[in-house]
DSSP file (Angstrom, degrees, kcal/mol; ACC not computed):
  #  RESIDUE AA STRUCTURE BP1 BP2  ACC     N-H-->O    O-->H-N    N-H-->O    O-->H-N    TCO  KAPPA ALPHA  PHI   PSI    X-CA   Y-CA   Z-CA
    1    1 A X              0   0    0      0, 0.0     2,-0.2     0, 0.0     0, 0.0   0.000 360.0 360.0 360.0 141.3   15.0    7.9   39.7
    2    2 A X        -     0   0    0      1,-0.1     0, 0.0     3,-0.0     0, 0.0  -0.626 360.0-109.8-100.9 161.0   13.2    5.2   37.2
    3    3 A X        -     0   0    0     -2,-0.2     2,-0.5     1,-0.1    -1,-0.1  -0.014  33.0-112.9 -57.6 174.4   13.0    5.0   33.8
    4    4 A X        -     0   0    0      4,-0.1     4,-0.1     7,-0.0     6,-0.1  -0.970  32.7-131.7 -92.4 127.5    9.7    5.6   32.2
    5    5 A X        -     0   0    0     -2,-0.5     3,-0.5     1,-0.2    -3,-0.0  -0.296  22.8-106.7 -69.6 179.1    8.5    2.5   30.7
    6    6 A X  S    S+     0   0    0      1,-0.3    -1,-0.2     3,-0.0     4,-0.1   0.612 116.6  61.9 -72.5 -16.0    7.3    2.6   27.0
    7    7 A X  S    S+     0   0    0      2,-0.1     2,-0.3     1,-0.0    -1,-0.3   0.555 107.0  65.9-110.1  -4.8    3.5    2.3   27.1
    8    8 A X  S    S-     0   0    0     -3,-0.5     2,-0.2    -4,-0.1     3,-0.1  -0.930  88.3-116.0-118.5 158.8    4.0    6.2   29.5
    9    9 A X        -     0   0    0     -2,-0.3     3,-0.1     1,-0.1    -4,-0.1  -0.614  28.7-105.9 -74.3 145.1    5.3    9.3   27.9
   10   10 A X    >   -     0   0    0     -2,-0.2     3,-1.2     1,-0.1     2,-0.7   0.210  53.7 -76.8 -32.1 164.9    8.3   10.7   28.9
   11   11 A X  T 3  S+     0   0    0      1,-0.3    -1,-0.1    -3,-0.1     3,-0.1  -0.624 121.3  13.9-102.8 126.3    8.1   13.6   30.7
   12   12 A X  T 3  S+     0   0    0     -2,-0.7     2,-0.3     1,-0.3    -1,-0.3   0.162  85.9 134.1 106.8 -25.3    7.2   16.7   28.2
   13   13 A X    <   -     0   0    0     -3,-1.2     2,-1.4     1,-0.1    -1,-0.3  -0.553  55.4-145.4 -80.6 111.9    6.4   14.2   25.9
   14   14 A X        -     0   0    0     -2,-0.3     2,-0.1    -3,-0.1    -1,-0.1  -0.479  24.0-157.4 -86.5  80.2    2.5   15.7   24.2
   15   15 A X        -     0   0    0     -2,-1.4     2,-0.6    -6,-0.1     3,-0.1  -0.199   5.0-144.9 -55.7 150.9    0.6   12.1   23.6
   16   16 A X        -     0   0    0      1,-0.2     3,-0.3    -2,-0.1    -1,-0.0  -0.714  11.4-154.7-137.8 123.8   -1.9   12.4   21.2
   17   17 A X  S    S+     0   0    0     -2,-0.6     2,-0.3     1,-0.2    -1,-0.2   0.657  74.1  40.5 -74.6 -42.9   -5.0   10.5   21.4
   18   18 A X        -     0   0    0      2,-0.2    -1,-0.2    -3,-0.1     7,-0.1  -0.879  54.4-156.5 -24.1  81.4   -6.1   10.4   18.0
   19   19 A X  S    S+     0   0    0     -2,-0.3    -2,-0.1    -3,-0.3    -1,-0.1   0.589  70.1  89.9  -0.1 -59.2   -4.3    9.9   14.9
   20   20 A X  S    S-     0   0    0      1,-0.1    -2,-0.2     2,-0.1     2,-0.0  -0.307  81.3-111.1 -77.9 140.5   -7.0   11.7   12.5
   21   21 A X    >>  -     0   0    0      1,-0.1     4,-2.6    -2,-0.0     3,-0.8  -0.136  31.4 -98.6 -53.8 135.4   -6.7   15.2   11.9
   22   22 A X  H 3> S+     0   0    0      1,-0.2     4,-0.9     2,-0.2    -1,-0.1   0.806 126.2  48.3 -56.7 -11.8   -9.2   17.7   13.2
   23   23 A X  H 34 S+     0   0    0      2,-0.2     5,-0.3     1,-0.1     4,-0.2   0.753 110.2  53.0 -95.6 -17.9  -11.1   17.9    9.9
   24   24 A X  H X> S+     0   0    0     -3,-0.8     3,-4.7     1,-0.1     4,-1.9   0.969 108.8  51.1 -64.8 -55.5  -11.2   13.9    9.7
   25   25 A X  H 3X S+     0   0    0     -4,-2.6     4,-1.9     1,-0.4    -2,-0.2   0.776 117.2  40.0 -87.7 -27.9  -12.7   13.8   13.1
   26   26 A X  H 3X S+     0   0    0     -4,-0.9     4,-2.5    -5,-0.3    -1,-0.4   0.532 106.1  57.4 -57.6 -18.9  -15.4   16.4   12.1
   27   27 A X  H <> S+     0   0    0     -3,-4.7     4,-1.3    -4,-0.2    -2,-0.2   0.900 111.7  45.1 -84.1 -54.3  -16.2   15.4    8.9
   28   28 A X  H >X S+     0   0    0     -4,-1.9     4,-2.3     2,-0.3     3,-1.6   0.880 105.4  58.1 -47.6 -50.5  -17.1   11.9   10.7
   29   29 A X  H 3X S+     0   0    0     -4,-1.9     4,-1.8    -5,-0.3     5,-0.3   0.936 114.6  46.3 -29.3 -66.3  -19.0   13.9   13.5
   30   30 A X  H 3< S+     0   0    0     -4,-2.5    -1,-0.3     2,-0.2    -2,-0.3   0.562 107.5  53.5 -42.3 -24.4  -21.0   15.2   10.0
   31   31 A X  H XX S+     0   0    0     -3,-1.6     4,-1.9    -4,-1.3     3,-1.0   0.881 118.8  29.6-128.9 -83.9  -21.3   12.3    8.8
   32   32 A X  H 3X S+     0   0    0     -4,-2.3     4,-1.9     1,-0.3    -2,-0.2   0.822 116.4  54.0 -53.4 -24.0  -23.0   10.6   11.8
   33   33 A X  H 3X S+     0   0    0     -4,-1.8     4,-1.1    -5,-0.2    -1,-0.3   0.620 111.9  49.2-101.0 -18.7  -24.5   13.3   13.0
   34   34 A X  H <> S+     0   0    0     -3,-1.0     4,-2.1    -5,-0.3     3,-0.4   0.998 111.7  51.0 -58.8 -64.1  -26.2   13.7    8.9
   35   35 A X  H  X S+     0   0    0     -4,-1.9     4,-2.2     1,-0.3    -2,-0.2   0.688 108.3  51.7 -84.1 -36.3  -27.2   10.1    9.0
   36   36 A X  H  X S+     0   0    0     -4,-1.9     4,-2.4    -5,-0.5    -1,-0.3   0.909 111.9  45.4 -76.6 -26.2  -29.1   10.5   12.6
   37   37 A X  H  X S+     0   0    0     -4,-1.1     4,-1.1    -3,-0.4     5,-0.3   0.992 115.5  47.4 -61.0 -63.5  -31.2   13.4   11.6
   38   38 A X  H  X S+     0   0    0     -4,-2.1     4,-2.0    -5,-0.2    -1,-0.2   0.810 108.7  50.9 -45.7 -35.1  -32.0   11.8    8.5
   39   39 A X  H  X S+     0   0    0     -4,-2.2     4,-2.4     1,-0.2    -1,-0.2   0.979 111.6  54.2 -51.1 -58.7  -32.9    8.6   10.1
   40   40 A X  H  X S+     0   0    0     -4,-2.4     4,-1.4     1,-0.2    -2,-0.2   0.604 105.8  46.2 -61.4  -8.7  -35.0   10.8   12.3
   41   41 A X  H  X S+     0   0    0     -4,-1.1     4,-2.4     2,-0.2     5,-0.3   0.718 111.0  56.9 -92.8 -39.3  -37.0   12.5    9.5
   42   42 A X  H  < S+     0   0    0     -4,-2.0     4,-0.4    -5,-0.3     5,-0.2   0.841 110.8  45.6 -74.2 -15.6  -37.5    8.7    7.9
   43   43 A X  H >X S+     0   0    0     -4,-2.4     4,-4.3     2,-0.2     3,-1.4   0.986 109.8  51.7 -77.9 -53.9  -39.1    7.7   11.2
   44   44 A X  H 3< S+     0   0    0     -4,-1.4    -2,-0.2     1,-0.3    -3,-0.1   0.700 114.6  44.4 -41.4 -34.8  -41.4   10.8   11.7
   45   45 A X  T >X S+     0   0    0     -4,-2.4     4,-1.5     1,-0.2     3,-0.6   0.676 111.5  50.7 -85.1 -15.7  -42.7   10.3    8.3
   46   46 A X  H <> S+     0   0    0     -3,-1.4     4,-1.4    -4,-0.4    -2,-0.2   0.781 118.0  40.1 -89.9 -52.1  -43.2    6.5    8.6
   47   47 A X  H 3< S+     0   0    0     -4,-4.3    -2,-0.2    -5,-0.2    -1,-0.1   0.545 111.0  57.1-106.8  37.9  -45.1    7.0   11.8
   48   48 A X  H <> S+     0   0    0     -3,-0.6     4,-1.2    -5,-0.2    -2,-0.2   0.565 114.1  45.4-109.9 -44.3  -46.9   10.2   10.2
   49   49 A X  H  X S+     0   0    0     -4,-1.5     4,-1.0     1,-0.2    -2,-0.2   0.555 112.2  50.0 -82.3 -19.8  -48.0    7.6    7.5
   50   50 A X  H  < S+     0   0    0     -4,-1.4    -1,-0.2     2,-0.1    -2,-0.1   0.496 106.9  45.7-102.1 -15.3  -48.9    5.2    9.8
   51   51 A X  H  4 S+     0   0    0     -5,-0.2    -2,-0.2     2,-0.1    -3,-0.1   0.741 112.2  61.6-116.2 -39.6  -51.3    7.1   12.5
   52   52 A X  H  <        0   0    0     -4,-1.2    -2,-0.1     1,-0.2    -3,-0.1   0.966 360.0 360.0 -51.4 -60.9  -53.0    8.6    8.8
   53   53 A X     <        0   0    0     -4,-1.0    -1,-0.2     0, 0.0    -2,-0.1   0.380 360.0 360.0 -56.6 360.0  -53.9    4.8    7.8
C-alpha cells in the first residue's frame, strides 16, 4: 500500500474547495449579480436615448 502524497487527501479526509464561508460566496454572487443588472438598465436607457435622438 502507498502513501498518499500531500497535494491528495487522505482517505476520509473532506477537502474543501473554497475558503470563504457560504454567506461570503453569496454576498459576492449579489454583488455581481447587482452590478450586471444595473449595468443592464444603464445600457437600455442609453440606447432608449439614443434611438429617441
Amino acid at each position: 500500500m502507498t502513501q498518499p502524497s500531500k497535494t491528495e487527501p487522505a482517505q476520509g479526509e473532506v477537502v474543501q474547495a473554497d475558503p470563504r464561508t457560504p454567506e461570503q460566496i453569496r454576498r459576492s454572487r449579489n454583488k455581481v449579480l447587482g452590478l450586471s443588472l444595473a449595468a443592464f438598465v444603464v445600457l437600455v436607457f442609453l440606447i432608449s436615448i439614443a434611438k429617441m435622438g
